[in-house]
FITITOR-374123 format. One record per residue (C-alpha): residue in one letter; x negated, y negated, z negated. Coordinates in steps of 0.1 Angstrom, whole numbers, padded with zeros to 4 digits, always signed. Layout:
N
aXYZ
...
***
This chain:
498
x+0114+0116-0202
x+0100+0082-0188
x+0092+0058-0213
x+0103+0025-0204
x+0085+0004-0231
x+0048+0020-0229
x+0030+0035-0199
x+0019+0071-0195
x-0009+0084-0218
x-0033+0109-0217
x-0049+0117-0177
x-0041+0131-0143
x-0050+0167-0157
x-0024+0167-0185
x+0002+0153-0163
x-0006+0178-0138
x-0007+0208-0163
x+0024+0194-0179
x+0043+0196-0146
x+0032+0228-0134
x+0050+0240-0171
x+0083+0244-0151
x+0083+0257-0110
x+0093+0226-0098
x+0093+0217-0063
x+0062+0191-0058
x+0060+0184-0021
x+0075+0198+0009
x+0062+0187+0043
x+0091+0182+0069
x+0067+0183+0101
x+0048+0220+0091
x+0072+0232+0070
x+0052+0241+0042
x+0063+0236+0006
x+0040+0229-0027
x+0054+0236-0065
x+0040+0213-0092
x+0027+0248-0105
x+0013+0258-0071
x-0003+0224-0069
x-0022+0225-0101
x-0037+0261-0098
x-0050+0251-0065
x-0068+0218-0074
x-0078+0234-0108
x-0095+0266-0089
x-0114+0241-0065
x-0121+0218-0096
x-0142+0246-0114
x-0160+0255-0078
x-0169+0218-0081
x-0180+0221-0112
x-0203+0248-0103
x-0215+0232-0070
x-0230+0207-0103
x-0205+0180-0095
x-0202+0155-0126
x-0179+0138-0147
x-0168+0110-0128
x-0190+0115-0097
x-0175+0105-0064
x-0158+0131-0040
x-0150+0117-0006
x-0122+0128+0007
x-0117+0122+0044
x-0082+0136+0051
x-0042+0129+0066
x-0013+0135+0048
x-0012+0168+0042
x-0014+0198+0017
x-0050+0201+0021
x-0053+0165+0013
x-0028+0165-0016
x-0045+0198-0030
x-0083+0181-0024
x-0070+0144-0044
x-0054+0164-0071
x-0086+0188-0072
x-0110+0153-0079
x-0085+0139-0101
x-0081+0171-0121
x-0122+0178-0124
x-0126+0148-0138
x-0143+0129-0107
x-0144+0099-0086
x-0115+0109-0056
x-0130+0083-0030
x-0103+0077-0007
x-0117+0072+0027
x-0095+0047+0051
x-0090+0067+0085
x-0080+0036+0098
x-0111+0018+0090
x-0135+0023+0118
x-0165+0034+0117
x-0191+0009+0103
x-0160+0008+0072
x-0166+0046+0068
x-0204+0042+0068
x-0201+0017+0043
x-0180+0033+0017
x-0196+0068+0021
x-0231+0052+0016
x-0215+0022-0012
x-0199+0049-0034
x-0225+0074-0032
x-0211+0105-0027
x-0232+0135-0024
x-0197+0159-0013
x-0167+0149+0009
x-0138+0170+0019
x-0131+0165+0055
x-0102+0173+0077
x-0109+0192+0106
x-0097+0162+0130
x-0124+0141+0112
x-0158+0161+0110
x-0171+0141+0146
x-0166+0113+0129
x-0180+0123+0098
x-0210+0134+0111
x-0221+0103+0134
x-0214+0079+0107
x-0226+0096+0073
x-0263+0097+0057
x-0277+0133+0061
x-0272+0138+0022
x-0238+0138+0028
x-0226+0178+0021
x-0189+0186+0040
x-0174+0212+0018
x-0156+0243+0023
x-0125+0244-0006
x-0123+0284+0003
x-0156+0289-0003
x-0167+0268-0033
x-0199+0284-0060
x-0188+0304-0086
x-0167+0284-0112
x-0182+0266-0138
x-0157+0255-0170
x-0145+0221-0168
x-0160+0187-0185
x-0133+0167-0209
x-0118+0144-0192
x-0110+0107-0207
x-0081+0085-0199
x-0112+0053-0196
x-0127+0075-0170
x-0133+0067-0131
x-0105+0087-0113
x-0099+0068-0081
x-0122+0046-0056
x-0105+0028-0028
x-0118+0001-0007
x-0100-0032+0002
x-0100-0034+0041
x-0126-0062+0042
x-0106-0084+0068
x-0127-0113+0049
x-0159-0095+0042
x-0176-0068+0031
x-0152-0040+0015
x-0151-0042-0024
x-0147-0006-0037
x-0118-0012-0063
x-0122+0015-0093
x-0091+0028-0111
x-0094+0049-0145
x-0065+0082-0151
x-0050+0050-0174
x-0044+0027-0145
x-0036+0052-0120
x-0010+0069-0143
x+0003+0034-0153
x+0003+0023-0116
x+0034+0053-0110
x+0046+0041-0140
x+0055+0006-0128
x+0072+0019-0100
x+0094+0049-0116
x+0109+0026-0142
x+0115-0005-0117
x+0132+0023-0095
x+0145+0044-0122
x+0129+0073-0105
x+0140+0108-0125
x+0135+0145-0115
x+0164+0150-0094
x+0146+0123-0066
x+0129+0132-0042
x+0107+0102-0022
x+0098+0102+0018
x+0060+0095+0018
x+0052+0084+0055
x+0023+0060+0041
x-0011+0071+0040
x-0021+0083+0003
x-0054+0070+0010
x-0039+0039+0007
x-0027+0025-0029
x+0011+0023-0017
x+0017+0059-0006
x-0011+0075-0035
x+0005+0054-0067
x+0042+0047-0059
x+0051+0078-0039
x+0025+0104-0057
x+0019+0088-0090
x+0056+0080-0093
x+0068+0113-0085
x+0041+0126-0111
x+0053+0107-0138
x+0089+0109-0126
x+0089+0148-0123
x+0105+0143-0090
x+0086+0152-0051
x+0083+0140-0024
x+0086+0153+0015
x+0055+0137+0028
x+0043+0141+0067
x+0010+0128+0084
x+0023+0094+0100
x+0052+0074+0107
x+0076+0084+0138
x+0106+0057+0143
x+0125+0085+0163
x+0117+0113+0140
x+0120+0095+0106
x+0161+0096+0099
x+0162+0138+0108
x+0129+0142+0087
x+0145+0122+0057
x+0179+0144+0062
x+0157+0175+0064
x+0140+0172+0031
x+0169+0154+0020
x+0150+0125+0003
x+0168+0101-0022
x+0141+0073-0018
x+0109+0057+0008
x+0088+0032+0006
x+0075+0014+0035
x+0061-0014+0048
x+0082-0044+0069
x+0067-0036+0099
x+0081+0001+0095
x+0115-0014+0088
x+0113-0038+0120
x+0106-0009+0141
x+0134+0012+0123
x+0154-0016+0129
x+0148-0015+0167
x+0149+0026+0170
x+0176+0042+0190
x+0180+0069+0158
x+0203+0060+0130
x+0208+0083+0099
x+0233+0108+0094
x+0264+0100+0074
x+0252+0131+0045
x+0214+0112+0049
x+0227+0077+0044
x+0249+0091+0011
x+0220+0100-0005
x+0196+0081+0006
x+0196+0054-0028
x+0171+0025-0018
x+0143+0020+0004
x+0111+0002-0009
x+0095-0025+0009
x+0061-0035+0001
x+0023-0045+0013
x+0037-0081+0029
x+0064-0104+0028
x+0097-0089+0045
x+0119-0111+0067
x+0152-0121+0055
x+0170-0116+0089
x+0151-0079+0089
x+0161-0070+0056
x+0196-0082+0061
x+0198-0066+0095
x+0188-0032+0083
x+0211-0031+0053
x+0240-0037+0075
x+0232-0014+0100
x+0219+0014+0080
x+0241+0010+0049
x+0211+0016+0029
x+0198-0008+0004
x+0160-0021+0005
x+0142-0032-0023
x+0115-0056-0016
x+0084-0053-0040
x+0045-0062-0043
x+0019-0049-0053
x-0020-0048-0046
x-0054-0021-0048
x-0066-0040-0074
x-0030-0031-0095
x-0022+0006-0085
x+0005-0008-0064
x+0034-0021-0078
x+0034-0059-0098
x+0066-0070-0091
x+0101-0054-0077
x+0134-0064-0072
x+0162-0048-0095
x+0186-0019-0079
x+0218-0027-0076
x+0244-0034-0091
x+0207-0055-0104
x+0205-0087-0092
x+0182-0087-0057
x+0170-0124-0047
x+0166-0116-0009
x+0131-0137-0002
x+0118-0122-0030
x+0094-0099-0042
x+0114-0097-0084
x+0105-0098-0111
x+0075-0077-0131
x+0080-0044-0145
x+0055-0028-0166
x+0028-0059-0164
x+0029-0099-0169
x+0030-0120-0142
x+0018-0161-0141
x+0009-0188-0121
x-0024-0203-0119
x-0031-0242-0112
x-0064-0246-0092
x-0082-0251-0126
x-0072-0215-0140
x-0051-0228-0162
x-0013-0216-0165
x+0015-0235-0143
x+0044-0256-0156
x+0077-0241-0145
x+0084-0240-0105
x+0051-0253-0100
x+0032-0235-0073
x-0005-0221-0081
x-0024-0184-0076
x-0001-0155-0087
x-0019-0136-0117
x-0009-0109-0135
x-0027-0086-0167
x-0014-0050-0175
x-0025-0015-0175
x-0021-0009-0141
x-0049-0031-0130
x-0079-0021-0118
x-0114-0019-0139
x-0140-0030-0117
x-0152-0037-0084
x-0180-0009-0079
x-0215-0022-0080
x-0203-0057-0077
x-0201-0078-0108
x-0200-0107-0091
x-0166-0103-0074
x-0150-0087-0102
x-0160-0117-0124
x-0144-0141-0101
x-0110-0119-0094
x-0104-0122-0131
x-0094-0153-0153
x-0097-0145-0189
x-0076-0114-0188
x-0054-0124-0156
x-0064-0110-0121
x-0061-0133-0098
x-0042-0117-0069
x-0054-0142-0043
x-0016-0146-0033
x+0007-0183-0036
x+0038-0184-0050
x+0064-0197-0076
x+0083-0186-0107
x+0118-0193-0107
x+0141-0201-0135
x+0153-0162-0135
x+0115-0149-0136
x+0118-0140-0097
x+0084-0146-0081
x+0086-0161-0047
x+0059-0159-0025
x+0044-0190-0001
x+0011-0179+0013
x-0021-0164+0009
x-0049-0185-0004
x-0073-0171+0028
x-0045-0169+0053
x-0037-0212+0049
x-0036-0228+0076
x-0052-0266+0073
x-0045-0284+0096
x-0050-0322+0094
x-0058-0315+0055
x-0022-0303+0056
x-0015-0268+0036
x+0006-0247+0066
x+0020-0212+0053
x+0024-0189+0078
x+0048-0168+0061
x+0070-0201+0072
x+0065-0201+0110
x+0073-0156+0106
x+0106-0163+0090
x+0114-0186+0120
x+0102-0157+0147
x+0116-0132+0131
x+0151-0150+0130
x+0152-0138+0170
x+0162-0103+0169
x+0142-0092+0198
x+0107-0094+0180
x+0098-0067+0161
x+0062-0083+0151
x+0051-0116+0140
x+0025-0134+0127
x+0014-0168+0126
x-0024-0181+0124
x-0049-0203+0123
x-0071-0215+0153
x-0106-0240+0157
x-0092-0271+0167
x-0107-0307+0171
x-0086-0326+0165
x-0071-0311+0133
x-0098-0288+0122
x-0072-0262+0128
x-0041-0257+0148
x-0011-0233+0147
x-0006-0204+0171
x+0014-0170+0163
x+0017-0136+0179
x+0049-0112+0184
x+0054-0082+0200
x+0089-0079+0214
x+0117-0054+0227
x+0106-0039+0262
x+0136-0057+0287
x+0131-0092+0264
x+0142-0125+0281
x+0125-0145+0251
x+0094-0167+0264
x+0067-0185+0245
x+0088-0219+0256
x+0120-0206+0235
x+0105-0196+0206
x+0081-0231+0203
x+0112-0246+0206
x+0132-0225+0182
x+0101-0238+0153
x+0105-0274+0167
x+0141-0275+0159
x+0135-0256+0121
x+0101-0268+0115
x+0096-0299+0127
x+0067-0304+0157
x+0039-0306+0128
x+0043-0271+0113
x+0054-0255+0148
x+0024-0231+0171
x+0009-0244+0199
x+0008-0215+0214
x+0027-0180+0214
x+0012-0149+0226
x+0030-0120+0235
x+0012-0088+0224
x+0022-0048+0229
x+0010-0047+0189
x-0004-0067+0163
x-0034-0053+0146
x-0028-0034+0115
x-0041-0021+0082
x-0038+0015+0073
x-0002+0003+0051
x+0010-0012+0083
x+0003-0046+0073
x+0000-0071+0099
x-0037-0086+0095
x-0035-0119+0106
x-0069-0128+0099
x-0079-0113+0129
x-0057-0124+0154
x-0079-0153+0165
x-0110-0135+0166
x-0090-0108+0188
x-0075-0136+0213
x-0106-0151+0213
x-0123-0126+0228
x-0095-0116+0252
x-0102-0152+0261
***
């Protein structure tokens, strides 16, 4: 049973030995139709853990893994995580000089590599780099203890700002990172989740994997996201949950496919997470869908989840992110120091689901942490109800005229139009004001809406001030591997369309 008051102990291994007691469905994946027991699961990664072993892999050593969803990438993260090593997530999404980077920063000597990504592999990694076979691994070797204060995960940030920072989670933050989000979501055995996220990113490897370990639940899980595919898959597998990202729900939102009346029945919540969701989406898709969403948030650095909205009947504050579950939450003032009530600051928060280091960089983990608080880099507020509301990312500020502008202001506005499925306000150089506002959408094919309107439309909410100076209509906004819009590089992107 899930322990509300105290987060998972012990490691991955236990959690995976205790689950493969019973021969409980783990994953089944809608778009192969293959199927993996929790039993299954554990006798696989344990078989290619000892071949590790024997190959003279060590305790807490990294192991790339360069792979899709997929049962071989399930099988090889569970097979790091239950030898007792480093599982080095690789972004697929991350380009090539990202890859480089991380292969070369975490030092792995062993990577497991999707078929689809061996090119790749090979023109960006260092020739010590050795692409493994799982079918034909050494002789086994018996396994090394395994501690709960021990490396288990390495992920890097996407870098949008700088250099990747290769965030290190132990089995104790990982475990508690599923933790977090099965008792916010009162996950339980009989759930099953819908992973369309990438697992080597923190949302789909804590909240869908990590939740449905801890849970004893599964999870149908395919390799990407299809808008026209993702109601039948969710009916197929008959999933009780997802998690996504806004821009997933946008583009839900303005699919032709709608969910079956038996889907929609047992479909309990949806989770939104990785950026701030628009009112008018979320209220949009709950009335045509039926289905509730629960807007949450969460970061690398915390093994997902922070903060979440209750389930109903729980009170939901649309605009919202909730309330913490499973970890303390605070607002900073710019001297560190905590906020008075209502007052906005830096959103901090100190639990077990936070990360331990930065690899290699001392520096940068210093300065994300305030006595015991990570600094999440984010701006917000903390209501009267503990609800944590969200105004703006320190880095994504626009200043213009010494003026604080928060984007997240002029999206609401867009988004309000229900033609535009993407949008994102950002800065620009300008001379005048040091910067100046602009924003990007990507509309419905057939839209009448010009960049006129919409300036317009944030004259007449926003005032002239806080309204873009331009609009620019893309086909799609750059994006993370979560789907996360990155706004940071919009201008260097028009720019050099320019």
């Amino acid at each position: 049973m899930l322990d509300h008051r105290n987060p998972p102990t012990g490691t991955v291994r236990d959690w995976l030995d205790a689950r493969a007691a019973a021969e409980d469905m783990a994953f089944v994946f809608p778009e192969t139709g293959e199927a993996l027991s929790w039993r299954a699961l554990r006798d696989a990664a344990r078989e290619i853990a000892e071949g590790l072993t024997g190959l003279g892999l060590q305790p807490g050593e990294s192991l790339a893994i360069v792979h899709p969803n997929g049962r071989a990438g399930v099988v090889a993260l569970c097979a790091a995580l239950y030898g007792g090593f480093r599982a080095t997530m690789i972004n697929l999404a991350a380009g090539p000089d990202a890859i480089a980077y991380a292969l070369d920063h975490s030092g792995a000597r062993f990577a497991f590599v999707h078929d689809d990504q061996r090119a790749m592999v090979n023109s960006v990694a260092s020739g010590g780099l050795l692409i493994l076979d799982p079918d034909a691994l050494p002789d086994p070797a018996p396994l090394a203890a395994v501690a709960p204060e021990q490396h288990a995960l390495l992920m890097y940030t996407s870098g949008t700002t700088g250099t990747p920072k290769g965030v290190v989670h132990t089995h104790a933050s990982l475990l508690a990172g599923g933790w977090t989000a099965a008792m916010a979501h009162e996950l339980n055995p009989a759930d099953r989740g819908f992973c369309v996220l990438p697992i080597y990113h923190i949302n789909g490897l804590c909240v869908t994997l990590m939740g449905a370990l801890v849970s004893g639940g599964s999870l149908a899980m395919t390799a990407r996201f299809s808008a026209t595919r993702f109601w039948d898959q969710a009916g197929q597998a008959e999933v009780t949950w997802f998690s996504v990202v806004p821009t997933i729900i946008s583009h839900l939102l303005h699919s032709e496919s709608d969910p079956s009346d038996a889907t929609r029945a047992r479909l309990r919540f949806g989770r939104s997470a990785s950026s701030a969701l628009a009112v008018e989406t979320q209220t949009a898709f709950e009335q045509r869908f039926g289905v509730p969403i629960i807007e949450t948030m969460g970061l690398t650095e915390t093994a997902a989840q922070i903060l979440s909205n209750p389930l109903p009947p729980g009170r939901r504050k649309i605009g919202s992110p909730g309330i913490s579950f499973g970890n303390e939450v605070r607002i900073l003032t710019h001297d560190l120091t905590e906020a008075a009530p209502m007052e906005e600051g830096e959103i901090a928060v100190k639990g077990p689901n936070v990360m331990l280091e930065y690899l290699h960089n001392p520096e940068a983990t210093a300065a994300s942490f305030a006595g015991d608080w990570l600094r999440t880099g984010d701006l917000g507020y903390i209501d009267a109800d503990g609800y944590v509301f969200v105004t703006g990312r320190l880095k994504e500020l626009i200043i213009k005229g010494g003026e604080n502008i928060a984007p997240r202001e002029i999206d609401e506005v867009l988004y309000s139009e229900p033609d535009i499925i993407e949008a994102a306000a950002f800065a620009r150089p300008c001379t005048s004001y040091g910067e100046r506002v602009e924003a990007a959408v990507c509309v419905t094919a057939g839209s009448a809406l010009s960049e006129d309107g919409l300036i317009a439309l944030c004259h007449d909410r926003l005032g002239a001030f806080k309204s873009p100076d331009r609009i620019h209509f893309l086909s799609e906004l750059p994006k993370g591997p979560s789907g996360k819009i990155q706004r940071l590089k919009l201008a260097g992107l028009l720019a050099a369309a320019e």
